[in-house]
MDAnalysis code that builds the backbone (N, CA, C; Angstrom):
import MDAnalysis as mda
import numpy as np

u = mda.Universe.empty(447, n_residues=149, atom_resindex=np.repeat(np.arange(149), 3), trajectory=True)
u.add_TopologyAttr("name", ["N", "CA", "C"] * 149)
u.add_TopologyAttr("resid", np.arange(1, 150))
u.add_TopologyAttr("resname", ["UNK", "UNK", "UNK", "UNK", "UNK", "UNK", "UNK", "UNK", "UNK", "UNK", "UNK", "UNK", "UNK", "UNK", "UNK", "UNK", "UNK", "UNK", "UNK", "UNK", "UNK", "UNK", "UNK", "UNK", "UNK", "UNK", "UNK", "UNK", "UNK", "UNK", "UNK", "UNK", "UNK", "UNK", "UNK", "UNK", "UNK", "UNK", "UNK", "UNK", "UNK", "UNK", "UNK", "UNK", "UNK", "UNK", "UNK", "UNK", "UNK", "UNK", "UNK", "UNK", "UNK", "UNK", "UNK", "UNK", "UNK", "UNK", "UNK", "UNK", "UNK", "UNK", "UNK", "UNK", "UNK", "UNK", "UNK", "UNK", "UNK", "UNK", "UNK", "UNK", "UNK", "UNK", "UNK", "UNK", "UNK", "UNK", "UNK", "UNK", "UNK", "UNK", "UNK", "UNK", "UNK", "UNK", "UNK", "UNK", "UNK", "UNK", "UNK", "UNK", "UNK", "UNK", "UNK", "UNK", "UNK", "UNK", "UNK", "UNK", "UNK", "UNK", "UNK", "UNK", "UNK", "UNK", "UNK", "UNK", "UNK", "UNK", "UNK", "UNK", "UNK", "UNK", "UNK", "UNK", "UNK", "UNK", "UNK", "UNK", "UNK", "UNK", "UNK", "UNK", "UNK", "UNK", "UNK", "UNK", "UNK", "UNK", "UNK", "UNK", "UNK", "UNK", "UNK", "UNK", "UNK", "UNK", "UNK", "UNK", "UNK", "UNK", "UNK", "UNK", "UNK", "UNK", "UNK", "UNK", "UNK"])
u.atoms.positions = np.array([
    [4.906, -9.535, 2.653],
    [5.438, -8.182, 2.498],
    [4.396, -7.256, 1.887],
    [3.612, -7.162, 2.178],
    [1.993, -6.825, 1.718],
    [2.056, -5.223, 2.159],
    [2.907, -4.970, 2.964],
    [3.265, -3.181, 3.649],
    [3.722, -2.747, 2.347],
    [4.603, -2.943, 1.651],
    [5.050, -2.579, 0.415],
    [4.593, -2.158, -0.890],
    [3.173, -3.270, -1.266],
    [2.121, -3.009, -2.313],
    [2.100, -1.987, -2.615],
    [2.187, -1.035, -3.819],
    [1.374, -0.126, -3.865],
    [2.223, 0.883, -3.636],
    [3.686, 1.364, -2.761],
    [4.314, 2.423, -2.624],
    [4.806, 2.650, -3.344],
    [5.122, 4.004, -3.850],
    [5.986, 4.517, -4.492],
    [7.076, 4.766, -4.010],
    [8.579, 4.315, -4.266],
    [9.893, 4.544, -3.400],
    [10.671, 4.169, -4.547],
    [11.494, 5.772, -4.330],
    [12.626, 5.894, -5.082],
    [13.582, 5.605, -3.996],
    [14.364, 5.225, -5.542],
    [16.162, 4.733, -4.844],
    [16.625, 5.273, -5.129],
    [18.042, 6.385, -5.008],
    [19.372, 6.983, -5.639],
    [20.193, 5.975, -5.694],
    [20.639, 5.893, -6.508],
    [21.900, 5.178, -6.701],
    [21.361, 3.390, -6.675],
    [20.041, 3.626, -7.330],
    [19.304, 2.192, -7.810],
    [19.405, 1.701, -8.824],
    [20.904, 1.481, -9.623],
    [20.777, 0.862, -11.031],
    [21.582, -0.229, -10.920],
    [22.439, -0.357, -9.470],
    [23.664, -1.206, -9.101],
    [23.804, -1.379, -8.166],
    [24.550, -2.289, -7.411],
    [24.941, -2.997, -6.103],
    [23.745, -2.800, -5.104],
    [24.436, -2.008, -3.989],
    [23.294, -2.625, -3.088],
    [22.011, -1.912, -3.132],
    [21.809, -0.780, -4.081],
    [20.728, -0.020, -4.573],
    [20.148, -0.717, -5.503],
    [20.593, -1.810, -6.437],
    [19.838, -2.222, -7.462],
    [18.853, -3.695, -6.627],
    [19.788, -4.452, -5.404],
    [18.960, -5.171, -4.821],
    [18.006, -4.540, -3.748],
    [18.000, -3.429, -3.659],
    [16.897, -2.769, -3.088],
    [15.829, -2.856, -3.653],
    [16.060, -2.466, -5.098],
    [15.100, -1.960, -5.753],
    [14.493, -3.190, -5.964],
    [15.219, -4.539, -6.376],
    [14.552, -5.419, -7.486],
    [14.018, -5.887, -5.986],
    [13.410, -5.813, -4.912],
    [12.810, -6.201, -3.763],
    [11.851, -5.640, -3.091],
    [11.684, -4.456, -3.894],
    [10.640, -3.306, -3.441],
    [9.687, -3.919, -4.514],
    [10.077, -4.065, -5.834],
    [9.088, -4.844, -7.034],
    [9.209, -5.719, -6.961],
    [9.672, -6.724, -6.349],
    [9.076, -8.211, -6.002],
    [8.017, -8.286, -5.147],
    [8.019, -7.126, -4.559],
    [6.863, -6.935, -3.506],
    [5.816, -6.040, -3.597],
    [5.822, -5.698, -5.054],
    [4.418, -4.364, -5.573],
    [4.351, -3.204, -5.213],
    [6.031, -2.539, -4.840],
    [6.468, -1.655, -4.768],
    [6.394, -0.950, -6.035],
    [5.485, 0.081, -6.544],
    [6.278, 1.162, -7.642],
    [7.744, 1.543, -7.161],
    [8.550, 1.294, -8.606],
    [9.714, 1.782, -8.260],
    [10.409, 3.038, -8.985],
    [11.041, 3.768, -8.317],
    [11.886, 5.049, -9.475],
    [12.875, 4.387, -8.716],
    [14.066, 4.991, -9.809],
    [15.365, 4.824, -8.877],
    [16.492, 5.850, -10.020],
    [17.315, 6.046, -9.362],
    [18.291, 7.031, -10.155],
    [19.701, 6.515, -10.334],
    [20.440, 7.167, -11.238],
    [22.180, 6.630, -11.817],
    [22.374, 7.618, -12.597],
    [23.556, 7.934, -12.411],
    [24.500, 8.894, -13.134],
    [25.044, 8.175, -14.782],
    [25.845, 7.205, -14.563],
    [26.160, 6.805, -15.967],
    [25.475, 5.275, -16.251],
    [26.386, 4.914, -17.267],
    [25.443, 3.460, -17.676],
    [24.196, 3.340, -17.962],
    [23.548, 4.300, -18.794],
    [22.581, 4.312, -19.315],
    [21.636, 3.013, -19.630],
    [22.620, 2.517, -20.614],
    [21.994, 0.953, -21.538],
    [21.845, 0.168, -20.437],
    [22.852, 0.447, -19.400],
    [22.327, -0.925, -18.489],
    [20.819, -0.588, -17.646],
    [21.073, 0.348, -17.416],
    [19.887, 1.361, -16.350],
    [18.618, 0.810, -17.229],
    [18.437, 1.195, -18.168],
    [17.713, 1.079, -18.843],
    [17.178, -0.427, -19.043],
    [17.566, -1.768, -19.241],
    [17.687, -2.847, -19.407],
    [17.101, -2.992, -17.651],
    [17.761, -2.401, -16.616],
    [16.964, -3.141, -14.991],
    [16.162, -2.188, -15.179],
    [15.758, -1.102, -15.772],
    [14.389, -0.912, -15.859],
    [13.150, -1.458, -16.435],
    [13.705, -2.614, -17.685],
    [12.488, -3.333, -18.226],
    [12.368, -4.582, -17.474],
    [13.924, -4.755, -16.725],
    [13.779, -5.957, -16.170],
    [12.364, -5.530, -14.817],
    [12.235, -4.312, -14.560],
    [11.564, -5.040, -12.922],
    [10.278, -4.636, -13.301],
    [9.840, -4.490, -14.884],
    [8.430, -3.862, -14.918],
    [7.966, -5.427, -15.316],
    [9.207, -6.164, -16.011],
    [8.686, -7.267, -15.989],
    [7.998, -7.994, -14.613],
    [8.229, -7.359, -13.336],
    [7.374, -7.885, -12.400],
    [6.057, -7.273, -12.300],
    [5.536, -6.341, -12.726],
    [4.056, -6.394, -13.142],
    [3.726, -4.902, -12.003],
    [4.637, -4.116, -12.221],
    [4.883, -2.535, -11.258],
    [5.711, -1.706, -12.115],
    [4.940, 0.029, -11.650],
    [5.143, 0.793, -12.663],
    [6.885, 1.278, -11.539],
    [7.499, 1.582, -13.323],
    [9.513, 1.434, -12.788],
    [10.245, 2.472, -14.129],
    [10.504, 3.449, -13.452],
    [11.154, 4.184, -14.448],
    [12.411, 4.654, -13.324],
    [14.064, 4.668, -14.412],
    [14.517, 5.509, -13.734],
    [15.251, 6.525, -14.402],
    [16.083, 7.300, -13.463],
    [16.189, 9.090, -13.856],
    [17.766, 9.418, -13.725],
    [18.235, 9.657, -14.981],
    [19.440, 9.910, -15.201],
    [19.697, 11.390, -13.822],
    [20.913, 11.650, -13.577],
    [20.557, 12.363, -12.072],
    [21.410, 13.005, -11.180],
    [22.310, 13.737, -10.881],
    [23.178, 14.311, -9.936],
    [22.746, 14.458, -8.740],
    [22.307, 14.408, -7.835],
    [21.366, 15.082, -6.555],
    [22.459, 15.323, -5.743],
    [23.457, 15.656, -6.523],
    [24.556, 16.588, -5.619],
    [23.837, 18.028, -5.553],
    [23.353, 18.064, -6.391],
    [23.264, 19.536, -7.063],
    [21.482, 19.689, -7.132],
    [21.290, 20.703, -6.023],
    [20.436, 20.904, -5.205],
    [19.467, 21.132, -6.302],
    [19.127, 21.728, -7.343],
    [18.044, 21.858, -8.047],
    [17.964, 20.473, -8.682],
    [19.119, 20.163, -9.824],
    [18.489, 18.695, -9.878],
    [17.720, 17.942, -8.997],
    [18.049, 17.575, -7.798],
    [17.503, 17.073, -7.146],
    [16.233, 17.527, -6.607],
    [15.077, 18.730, -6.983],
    [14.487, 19.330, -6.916],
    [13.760, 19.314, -7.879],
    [14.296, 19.248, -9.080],
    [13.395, 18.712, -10.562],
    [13.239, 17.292, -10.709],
    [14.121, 16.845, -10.043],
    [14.324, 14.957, -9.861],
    [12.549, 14.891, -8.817],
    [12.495, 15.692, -8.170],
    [11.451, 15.041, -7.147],
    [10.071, 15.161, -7.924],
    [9.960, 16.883, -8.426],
    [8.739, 17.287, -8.927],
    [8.641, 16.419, -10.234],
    [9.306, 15.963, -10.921],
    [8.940, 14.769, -11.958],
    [8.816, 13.671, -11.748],
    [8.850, 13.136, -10.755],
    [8.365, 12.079, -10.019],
    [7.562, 11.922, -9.074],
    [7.080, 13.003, -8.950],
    [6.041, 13.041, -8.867],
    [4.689, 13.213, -9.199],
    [4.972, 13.719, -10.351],
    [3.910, 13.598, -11.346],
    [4.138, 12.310, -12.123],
    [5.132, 11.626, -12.606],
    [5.073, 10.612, -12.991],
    [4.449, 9.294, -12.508],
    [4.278, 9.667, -10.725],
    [3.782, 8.457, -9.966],
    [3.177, 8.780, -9.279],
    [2.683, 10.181, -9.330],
    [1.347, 10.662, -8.480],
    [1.675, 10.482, -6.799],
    [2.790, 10.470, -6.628],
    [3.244, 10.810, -4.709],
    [4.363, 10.289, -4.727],
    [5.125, 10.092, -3.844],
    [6.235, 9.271, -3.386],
    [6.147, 9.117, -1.710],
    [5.929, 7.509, -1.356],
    [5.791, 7.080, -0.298],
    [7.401, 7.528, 0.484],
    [8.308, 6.615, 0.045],
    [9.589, 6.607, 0.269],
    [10.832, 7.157, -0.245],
    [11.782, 7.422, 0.259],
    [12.935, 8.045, -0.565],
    [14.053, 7.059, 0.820],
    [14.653, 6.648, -0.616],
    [15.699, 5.577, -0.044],
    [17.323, 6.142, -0.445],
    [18.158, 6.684, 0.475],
    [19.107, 7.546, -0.176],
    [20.421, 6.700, 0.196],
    [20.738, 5.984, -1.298],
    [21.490, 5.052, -0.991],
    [23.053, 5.167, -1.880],
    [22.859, 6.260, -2.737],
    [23.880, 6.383, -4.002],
    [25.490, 6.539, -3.359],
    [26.378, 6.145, -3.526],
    [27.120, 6.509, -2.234],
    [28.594, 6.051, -3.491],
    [29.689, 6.127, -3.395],
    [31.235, 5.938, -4.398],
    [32.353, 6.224, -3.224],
    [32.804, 5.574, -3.456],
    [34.345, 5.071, -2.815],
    [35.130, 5.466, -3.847],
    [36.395, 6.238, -3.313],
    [37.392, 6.594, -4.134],
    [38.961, 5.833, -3.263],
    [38.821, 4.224, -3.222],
    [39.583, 3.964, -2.326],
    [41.066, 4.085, -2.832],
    [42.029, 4.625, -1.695],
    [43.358, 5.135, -1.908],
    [43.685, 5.480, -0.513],
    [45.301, 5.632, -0.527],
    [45.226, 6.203, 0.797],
    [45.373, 7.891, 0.807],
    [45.126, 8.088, 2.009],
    [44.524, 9.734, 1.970],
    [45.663, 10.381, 1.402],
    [46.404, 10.097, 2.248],
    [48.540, 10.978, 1.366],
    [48.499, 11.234, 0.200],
    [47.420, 10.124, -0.934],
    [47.458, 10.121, -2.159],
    [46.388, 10.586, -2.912],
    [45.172, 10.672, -2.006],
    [43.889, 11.360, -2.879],
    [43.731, 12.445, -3.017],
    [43.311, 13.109, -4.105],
    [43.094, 14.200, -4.253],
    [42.071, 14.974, -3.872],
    [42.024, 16.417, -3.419],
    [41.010, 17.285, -3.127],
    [39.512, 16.925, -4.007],
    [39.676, 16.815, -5.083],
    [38.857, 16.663, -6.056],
    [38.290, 15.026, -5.435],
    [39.183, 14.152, -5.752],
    [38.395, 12.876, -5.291],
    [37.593, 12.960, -3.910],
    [37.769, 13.738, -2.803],
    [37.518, 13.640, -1.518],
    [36.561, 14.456, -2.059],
    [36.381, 15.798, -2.333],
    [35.303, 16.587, -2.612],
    [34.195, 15.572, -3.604],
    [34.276, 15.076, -4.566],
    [33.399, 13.922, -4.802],
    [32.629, 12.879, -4.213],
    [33.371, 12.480, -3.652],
    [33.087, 11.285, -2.321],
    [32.437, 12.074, -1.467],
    [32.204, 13.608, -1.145],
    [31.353, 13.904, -0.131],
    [30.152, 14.563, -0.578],
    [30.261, 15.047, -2.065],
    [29.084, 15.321, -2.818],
    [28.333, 14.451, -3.091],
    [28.793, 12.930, -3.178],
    [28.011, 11.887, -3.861],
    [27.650, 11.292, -2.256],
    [28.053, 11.256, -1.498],
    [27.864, 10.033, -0.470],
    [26.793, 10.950, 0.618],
    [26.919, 12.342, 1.079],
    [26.585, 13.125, 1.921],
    [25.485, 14.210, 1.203],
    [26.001, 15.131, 0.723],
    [25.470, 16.368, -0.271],
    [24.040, 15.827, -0.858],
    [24.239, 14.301, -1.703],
    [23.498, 14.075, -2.583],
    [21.771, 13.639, -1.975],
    [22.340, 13.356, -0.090],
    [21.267, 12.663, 0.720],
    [20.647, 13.777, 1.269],
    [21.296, 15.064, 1.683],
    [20.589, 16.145, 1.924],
    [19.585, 16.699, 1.034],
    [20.175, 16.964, -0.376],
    [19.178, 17.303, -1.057],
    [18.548, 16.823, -1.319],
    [18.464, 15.184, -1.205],
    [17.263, 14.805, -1.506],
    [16.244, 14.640, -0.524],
    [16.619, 14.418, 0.754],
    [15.837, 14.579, 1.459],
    [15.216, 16.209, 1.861],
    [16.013, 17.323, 1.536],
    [15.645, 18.450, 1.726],
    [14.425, 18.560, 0.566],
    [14.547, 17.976, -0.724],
    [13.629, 18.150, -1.698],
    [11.950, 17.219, -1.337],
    [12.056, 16.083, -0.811],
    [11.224, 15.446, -0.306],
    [10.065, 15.955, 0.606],
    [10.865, 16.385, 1.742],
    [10.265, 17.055, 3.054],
    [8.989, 17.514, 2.656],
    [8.611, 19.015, 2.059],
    [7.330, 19.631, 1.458],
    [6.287, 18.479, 0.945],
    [6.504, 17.389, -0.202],
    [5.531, 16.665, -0.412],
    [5.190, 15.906, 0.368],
    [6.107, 15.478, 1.651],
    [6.157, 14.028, 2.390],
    [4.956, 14.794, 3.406],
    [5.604, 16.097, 4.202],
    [4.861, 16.901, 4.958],
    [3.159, 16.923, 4.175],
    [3.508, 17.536, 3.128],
    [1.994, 17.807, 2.235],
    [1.087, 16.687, 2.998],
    [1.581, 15.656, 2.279],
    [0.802, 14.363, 2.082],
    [0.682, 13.631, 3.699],
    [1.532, 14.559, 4.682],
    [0.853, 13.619, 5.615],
    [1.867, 12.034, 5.764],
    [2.443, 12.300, 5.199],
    [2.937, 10.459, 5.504],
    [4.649, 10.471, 4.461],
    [5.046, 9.326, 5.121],
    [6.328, 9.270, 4.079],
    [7.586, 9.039, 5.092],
    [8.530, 8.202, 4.882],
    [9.769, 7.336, 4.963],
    [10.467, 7.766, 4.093],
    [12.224, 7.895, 4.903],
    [13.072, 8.292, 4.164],
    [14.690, 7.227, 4.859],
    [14.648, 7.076, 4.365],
    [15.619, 6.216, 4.887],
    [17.139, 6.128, 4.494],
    [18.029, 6.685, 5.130],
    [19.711, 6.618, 4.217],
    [20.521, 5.642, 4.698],
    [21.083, 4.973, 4.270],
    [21.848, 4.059, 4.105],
    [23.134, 4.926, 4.262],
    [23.940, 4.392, 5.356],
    [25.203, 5.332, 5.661],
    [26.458, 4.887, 4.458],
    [27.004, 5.444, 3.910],
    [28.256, 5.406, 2.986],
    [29.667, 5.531, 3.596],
    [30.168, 4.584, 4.263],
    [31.727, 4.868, 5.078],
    [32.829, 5.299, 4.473],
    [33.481, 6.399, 4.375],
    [34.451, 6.261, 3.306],
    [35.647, 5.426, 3.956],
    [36.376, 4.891, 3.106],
    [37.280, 3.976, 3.448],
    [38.964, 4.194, 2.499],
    [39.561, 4.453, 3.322],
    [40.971, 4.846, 2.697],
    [42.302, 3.955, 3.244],
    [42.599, 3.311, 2.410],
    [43.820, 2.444, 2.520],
    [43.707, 1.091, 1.833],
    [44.838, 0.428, 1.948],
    [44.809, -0.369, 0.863],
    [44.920, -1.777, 1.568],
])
């Protein structure tokens, strides 16, 4: 996995499930890693010492990228923190499972800020450096919403 060495690739929604085995596989493989999470700090923090223990630079970034400037200050500090970003892996995605009769506007409006909203802007924030630099992968991981029980 020798393609990997050396990139810089952030994850959204890289502190847990199938974003956190992303991540811990990008640094098994000499991937620099960023990756982002909304809550759970202490833990975030803890798989962040865990994957530097693989011998690659790994910070990650408390983060909304619903919300188009965050996700805009999310990029430009990570990029100075890691001097480019090869990849952007847009994987952050929440299920509000229920059935629809019963969910609320608010839950559905969530579920499409976090699963949809959050992949635009980040890829809208990306584009300029990826373009800059000539090179760069973005890759989203689709989020199904799923309603019923």
């Amino acid at each position: 996995m020798n393609q990997v060495k050396g990139l810089n690739v952030l994850i959204t929604g890289g502190s847990r499930g199938i974003g956190k085995g992303i991540a811990t596989f990008f640094a098994a493989h000499g991937a620099n890693v960023a990756f982002t999470y909304v809550s759970s700090v202490d833990k975030a923090i803890a798989f962040e010492q865990e994957l530097k223990g693989m011998g690659v630079k790994v910070k990650g970034y408390q983060n909304n990228a619903a919300i188009f400037t965050d996700a805009e200050k999310l990029i430009d500090t990570i990029l100075q923190d890691f001097g480019g970003l090869d990849v952007l892996i847009n994987n952050a995605g929440i299920t509000k499972d229920n059935l629809l009769m019963r969910m609320t506007e608010e839950q559905w409006d969530d579920v499409l800020n976090t699963n949809l909203k959050s992949a635009f802007n980040m890829t809208k924030a990306v584009l300029k450096p990826m373009m800059k630099a000539r090179k760069g992968s973005i890759i989203n991981i689709p989020c199904i919403i799923v309603t019923g029980k």
